[in-house]
C-alpha positions as CSV (number, residue, x, y, z in Angstrom):
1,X,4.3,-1.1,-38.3
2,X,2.4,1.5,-36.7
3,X,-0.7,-0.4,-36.5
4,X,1.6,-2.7,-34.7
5,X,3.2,-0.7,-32.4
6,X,-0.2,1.0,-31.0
7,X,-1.6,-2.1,-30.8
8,X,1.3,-3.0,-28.6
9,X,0.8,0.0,-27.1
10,X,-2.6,-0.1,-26.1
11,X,-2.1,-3.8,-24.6
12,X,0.7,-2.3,-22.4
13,X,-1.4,0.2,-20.6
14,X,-4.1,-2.1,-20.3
15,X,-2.0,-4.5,-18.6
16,X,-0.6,-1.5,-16.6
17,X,-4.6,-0.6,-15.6
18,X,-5.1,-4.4,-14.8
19,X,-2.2,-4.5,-12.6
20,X,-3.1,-1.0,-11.0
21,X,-6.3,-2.4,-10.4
22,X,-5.3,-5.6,-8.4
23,X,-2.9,-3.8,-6.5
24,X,-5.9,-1.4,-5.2
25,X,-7.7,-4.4,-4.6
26,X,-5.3,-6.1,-2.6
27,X,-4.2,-2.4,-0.8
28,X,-8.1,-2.1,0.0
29,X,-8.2,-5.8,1.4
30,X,-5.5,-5.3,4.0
31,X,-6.5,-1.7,4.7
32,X,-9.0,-2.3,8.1
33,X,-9.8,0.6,9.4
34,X,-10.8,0.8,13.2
35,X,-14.4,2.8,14.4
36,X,-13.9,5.2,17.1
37,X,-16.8,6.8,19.0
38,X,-16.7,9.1,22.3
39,X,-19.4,8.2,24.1
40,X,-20.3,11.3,27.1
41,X,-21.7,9.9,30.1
42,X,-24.5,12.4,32.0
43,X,-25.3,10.1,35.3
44,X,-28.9,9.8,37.8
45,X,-27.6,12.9,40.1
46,X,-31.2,14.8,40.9
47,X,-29.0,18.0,41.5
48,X,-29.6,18.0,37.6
49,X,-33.3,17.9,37.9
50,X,-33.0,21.3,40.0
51,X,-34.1,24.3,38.2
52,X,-31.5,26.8,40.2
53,X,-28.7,24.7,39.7
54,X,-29.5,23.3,36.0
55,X,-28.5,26.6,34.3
56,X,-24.8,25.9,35.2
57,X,-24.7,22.5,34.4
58,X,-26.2,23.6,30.8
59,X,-23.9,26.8,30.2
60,X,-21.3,24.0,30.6
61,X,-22.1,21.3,29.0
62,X,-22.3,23.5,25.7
63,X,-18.7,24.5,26.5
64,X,-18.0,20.7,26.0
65,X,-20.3,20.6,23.0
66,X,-18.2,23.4,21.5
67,X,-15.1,22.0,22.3
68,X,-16.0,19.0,20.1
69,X,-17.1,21.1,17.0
70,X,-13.9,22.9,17.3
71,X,-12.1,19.4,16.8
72,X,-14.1,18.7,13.8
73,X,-16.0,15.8,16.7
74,X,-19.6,15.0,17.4
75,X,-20.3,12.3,19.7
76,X,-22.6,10.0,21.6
77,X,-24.2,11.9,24.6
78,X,-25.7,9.3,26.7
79,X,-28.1,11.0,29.6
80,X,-30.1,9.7,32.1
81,X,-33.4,10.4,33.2
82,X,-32.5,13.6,35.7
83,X,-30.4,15.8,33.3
84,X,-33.4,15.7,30.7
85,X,-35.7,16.1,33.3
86,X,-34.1,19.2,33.9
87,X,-34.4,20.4,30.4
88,X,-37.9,19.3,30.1
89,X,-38.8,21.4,32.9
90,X,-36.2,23.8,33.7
91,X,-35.9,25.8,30.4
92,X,-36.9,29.5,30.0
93,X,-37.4,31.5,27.1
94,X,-34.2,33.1,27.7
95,X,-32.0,29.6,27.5
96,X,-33.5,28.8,24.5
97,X,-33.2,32.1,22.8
98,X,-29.4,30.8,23.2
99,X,-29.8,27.7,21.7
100,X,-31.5,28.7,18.6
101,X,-34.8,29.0,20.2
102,X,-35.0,25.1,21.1
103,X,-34.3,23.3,23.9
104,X,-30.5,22.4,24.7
105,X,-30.9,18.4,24.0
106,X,-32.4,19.0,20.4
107,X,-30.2,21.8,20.0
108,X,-27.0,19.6,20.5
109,X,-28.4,17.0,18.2
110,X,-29.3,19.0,15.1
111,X,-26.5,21.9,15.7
112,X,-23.9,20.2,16.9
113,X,-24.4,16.7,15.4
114,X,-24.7,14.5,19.0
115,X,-26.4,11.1,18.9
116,X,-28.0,11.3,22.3
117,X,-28.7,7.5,24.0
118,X,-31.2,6.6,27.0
119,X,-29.1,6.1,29.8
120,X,-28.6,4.3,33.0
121,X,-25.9,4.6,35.6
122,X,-24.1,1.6,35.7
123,X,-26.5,-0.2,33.4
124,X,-29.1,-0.9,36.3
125,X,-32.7,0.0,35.9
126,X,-34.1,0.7,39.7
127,X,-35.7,3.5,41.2
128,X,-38.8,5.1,39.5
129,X,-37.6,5.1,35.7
130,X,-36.1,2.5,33.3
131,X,-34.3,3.3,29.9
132,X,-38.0,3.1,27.6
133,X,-38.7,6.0,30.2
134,X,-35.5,8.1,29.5
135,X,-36.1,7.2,25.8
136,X,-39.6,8.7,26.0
137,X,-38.9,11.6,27.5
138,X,-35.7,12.0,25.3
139,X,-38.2,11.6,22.7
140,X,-40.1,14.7,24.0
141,X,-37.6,17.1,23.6
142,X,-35.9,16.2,20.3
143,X,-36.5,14.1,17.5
144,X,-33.3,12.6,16.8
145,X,-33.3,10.6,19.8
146,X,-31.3,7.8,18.7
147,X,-32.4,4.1,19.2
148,X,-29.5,3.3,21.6
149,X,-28.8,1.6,24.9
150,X,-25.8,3.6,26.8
151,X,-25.0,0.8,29.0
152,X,-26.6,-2.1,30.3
153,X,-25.9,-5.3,32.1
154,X,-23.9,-8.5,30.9
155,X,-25.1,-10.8,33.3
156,X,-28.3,-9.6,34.1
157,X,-30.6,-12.1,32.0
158,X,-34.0,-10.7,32.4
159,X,-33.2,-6.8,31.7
160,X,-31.5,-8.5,28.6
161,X,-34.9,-10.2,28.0
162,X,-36.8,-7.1,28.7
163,X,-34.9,-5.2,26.0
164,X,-34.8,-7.7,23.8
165,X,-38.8,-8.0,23.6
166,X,-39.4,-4.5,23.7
167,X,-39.2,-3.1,27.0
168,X,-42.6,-1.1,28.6
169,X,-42.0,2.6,30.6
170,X,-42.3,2.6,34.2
171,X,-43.3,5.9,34.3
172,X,-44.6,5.9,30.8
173,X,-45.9,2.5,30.5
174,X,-48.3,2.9,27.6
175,X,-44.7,3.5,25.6
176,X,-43.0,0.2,24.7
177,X,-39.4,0.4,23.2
178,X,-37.4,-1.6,21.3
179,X,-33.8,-0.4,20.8
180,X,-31.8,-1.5,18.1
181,X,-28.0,-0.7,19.3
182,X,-26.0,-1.7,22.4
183,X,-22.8,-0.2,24.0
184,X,-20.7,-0.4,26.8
185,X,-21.7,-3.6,28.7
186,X,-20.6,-3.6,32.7
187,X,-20.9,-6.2,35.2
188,X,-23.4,-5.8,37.8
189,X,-20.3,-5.2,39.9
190,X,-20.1,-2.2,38.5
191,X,-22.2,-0.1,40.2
192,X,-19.5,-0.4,43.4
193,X,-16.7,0.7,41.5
194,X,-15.7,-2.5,40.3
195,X,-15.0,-2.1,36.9
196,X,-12.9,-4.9,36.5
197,X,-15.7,-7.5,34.8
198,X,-16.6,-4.7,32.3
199,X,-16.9,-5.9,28.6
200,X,-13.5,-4.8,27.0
201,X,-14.1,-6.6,23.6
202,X,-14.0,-4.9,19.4
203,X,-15.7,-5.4,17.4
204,X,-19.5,-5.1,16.6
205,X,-22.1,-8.7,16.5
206,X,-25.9,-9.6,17.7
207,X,-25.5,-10.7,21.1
208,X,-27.0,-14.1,22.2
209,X,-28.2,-13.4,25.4
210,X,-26.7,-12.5,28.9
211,X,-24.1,-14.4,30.5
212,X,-21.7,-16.0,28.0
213,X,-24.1,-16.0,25.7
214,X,-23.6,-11.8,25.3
215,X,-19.8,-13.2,23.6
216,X,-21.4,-15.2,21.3
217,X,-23.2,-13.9,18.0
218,X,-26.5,-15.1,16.7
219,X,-27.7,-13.3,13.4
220,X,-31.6,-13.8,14.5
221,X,-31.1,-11.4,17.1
222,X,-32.3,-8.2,16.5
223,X,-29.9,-5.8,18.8
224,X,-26.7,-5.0,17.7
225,X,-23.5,-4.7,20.5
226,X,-20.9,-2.5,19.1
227,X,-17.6,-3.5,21.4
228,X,-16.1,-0.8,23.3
229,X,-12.1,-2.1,23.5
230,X,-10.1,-1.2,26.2
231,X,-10.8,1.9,27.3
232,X,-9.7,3.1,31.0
233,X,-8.6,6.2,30.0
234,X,-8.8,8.5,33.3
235,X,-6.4,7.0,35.9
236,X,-7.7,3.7,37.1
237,X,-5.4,1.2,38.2
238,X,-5.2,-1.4,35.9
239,X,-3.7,-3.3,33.4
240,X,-6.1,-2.3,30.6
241,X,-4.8,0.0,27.9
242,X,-6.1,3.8,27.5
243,X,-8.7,4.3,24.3
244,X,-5.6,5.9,22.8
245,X,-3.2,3.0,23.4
246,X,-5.7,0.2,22.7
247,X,-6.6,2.2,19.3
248,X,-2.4,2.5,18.3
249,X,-2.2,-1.1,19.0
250,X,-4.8,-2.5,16.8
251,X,-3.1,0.3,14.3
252,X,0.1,-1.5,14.7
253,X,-1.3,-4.9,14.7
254,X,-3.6,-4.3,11.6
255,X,-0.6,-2.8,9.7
256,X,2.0,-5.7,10.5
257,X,-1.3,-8.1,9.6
258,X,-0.4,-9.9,13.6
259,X,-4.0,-8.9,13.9
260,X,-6.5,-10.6,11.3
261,X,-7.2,-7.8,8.6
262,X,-11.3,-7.5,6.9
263,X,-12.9,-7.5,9.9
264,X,-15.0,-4.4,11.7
265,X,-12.8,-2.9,15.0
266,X,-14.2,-1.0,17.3
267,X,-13.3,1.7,20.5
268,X,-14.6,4.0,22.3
269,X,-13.4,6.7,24.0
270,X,-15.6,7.1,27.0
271,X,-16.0,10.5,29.0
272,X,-17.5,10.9,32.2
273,X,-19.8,13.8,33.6
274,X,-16.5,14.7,36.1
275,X,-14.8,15.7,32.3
276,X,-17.9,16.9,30.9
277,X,-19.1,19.6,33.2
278,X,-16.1,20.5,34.5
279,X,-14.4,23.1,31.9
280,X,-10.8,22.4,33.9
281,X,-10.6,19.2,33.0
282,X,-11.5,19.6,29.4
283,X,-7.4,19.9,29.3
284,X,-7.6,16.2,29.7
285,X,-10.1,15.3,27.2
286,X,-7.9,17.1,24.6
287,X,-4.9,15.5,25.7
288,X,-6.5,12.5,25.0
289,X,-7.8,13.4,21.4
290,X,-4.4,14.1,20.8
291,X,-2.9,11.2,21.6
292,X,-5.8,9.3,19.2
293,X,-4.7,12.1,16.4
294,X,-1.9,10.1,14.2
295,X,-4.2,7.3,13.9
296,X,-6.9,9.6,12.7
297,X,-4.6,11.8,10.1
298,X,-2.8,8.4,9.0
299,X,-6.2,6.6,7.8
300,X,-5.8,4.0,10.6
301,X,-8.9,5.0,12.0
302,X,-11.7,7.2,11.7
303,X,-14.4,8.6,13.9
304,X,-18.1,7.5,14.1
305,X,-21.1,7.4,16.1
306,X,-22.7,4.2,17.3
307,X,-25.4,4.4,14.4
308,X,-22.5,5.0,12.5
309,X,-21.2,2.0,13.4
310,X,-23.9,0.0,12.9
311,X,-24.6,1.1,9.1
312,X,-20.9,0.6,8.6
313,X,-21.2,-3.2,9.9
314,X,-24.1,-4.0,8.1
315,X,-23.2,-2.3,4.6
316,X,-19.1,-2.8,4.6
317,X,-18.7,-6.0,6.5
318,X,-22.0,-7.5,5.3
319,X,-23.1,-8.0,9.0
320,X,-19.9,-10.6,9.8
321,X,-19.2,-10.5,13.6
322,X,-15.9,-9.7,15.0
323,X,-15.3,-10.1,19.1
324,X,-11.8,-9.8,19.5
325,X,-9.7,-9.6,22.5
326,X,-5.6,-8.9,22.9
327,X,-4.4,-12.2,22.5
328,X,-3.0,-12.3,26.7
329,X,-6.6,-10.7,27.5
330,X,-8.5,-13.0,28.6
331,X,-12.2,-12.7,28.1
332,X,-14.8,-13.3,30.6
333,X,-16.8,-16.1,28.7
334,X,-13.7,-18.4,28.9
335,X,-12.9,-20.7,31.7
336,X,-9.9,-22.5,32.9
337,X,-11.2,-24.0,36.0
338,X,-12.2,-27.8,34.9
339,X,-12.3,-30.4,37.8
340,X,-11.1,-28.1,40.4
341,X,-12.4,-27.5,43.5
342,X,-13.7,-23.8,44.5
343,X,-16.0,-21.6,46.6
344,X,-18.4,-19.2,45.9
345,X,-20.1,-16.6,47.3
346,X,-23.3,-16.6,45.5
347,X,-26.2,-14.4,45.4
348,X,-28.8,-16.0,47.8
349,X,-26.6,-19.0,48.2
350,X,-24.1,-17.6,50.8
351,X,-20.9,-19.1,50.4
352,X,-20.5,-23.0,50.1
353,X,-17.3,-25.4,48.7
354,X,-17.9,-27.3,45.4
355,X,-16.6,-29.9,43.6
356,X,-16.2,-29.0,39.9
357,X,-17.7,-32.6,38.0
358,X,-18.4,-31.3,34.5
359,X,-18.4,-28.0,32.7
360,X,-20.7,-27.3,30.3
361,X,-20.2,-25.2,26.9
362,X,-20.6,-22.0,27.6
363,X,-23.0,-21.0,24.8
364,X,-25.3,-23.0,26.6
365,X,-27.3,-21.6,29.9
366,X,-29.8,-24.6,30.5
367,X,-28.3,-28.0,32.0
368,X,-30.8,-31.1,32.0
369,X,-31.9,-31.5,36.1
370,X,-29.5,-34.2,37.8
371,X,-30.4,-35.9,40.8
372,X,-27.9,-34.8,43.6
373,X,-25.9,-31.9,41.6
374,X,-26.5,-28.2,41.1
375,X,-26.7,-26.1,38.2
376,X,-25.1,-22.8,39.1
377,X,-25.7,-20.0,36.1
378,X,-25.5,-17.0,38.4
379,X,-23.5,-13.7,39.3
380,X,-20.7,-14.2,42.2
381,X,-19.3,-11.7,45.0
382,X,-16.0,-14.1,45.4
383,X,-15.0,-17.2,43.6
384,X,-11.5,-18.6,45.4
385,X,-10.1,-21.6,43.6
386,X,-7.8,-24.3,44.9
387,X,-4.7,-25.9,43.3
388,X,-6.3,-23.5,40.2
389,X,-4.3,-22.8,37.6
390,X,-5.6,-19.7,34.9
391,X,-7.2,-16.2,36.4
392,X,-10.3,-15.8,38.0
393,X,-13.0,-16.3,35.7
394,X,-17.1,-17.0,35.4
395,X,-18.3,-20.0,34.1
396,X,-21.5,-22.3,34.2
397,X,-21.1,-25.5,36.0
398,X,-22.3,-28.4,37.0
399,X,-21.0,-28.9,40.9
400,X,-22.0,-31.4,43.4
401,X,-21.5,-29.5,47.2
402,X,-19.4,-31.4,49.4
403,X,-19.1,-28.7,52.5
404,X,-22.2,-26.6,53.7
């Protein structure tokens, strides 16, 4: 009897253990987590560049950096050329002996932990450097330069092209670079303010191309995009949510499984210079941390760097691509607009009235050449539409012009 009832026994708690473990399983299954990253913006100003007025700018950006380690934060400092110009040249003995006796960009990499990314403002390469120049001369000063692009252009196809191929220096051009991470794709709009046509998508995939091929994921690509969400955070008008709202509502959504649950989601909390070097505002940047906090201290969602990212997507998520957009978001590589007319104001075109004939999918960016119609792939200023129904939106069409 007692050989009977350990027996018994024994087959209960293994039962038990069997049953613990499925329910793990399953717990772990639902449980997505969502990837934040704060991403600090350092902009083309060649006040930065200014040996008398670069010591300020560096007393205070190590105020920021310090700020972060007291939250337990690193993050991704993304700096263009100027700024670590000005360190390149404008260090003394002195500054360094404050910084461990290095300069301040390695310094904030290896003390405090920051993943610093080539830069450009707004994403657009002009003027005498491009982003394989920042990355050199990042590269100079500290050598946990990461492989990152802060920024670039949706729908600029050959800057795409350039960094897809490896991309030459303009002021270094015997350095070729081929970065392996993306972030924070604008419109070229951008540049005037207009932030409108930015790329507000989670999730983390390997781009296609520019245009609506940036939406669309091909595993032979080698760059990586990891997807910013929604994040105007410091007072625009629009009806985007804040990092910390858009992060709560995938927390919410994940939880009550109205969002789909095993995939890789991604924010980022972006800061600009105006937050970074100025230690009044740093109020605000705290404020915001706090509003991300429950989300953080309940397991919802958990702090990385882009690289970070990356490794997570590739190791935990075996590389599968999530683009996801709030279900009444809708995303720029969708279109609504078939066999209406419209006008454009193109780019070297000027404006002209079309006559919608045939859309195209919008994966695709080459049409075959028809007598008497126009392909029309590129950027526009102003797109009007007439007896329309949908939002505004960019598409590829093929249009026959009916009114010069």
């Amino acid at each position: 009897m007692a050989g009977a009832g350990t027996s018994t026994k024994r087959a209960s708690k293994s039962i038990g253990q069997l049953l613990l473990f499925l329910f793990m399983v399953s717990s772990a299954a639902s449980d997505t987590r969502i990837y934040v990253t704060i991403a600090g913006h350092i902009e083309d100003e060649p006040v930065y560049a200014n040996c008398d007025a670069y010591p300020a700018f560096r007393s205070n950006l190590l105020h920021f950096a310090e700020l972060m380690r007291t939250r337990g934060l690193t993050c991704n400092l993304q700096i263009d050329y100027e700024f670590l110009h000005g360190t390149h040249n404008c260090e003394t003995e002195d500054m360094r002996a404050e910084t461990g006796g290095t300069n301040l960009i390695h310094y904030l990499a290896t003390y405090y932990g920051f993943e610093i990314d080539a830069h450009q403002e707004g994403g657009v390469e002009e003027g005498l450097d491009n982003y394989a120049d920042v990355r050199y001369l990042g590269g100079l000063l500290t050598t946990n330069m990461s492989e990152g692009v802060g920024g670039l252009v949706w729908n600029d196809p050959p800057q795409f092209a350039h960094l897809a191929n490896g991309e030459n220096g303009w002021l270094y051009p015997h350095f070729k670079w081929f970065p392996e991470v993306l972030t924070l794709a604008v419109s070229q709009v951008h540049r005037s303010s207009d932030f409108s046509k930015d790329d507000i998508a989670s999730g983390v995939w390997k781009p296609k191309g520019a245009g609506t091929n940036f939406w669309a994921h091909n595993p032979a690509e080698r760059m990586i995009y990891v997807g910013p969400g929604e994040n105007f955070s410091w007072g625009r008008v629009t009806p985007m949510m804040t990092t910390p709202e858009f992060v709560q509502y995938l927390a919410d959504g994940l939880q009550a499984e109205t969002i789909p649950t095993g995939r890789m989601y991604t924010a980022t909390l972006t800061i600009p210079q105006s937050i970074i070097f100025n230690t009044n505002e740093h109020a605000r940047l705290i404020a915001m941390l706090d509003a991300i906090e429950p989300c953080i201290l309940s397991g919802q969602a958990e702090y990385v760097t882009y690289s970070e990212a990356v490794e997570i997507w590739e190791n935990e998520y075996a590389g599968e691509p999530n683009i996801y957009h709030r279900p009444d978001v809708q995303p720029w590589y969708q279109t609504r607009c078939d066999s209406q007319g419209l006008i454009m104001d193109w780019y070297g075109i000027g404006e002209r009235v079309y006559t919608i004939e045939e859309t195209t999918n919008l994966f695709d960016s080459v049409w075959p050449a028809v007598p008497g119609y126009e392909s029309i792939t590129g950027q526009y200023d102003v797109i009007t539409l007439t007896n329309y129904f949908g939002s505004e939106d960019i598409g590829i069409y093929r249009v026959r012009a009916t009114t010069e």
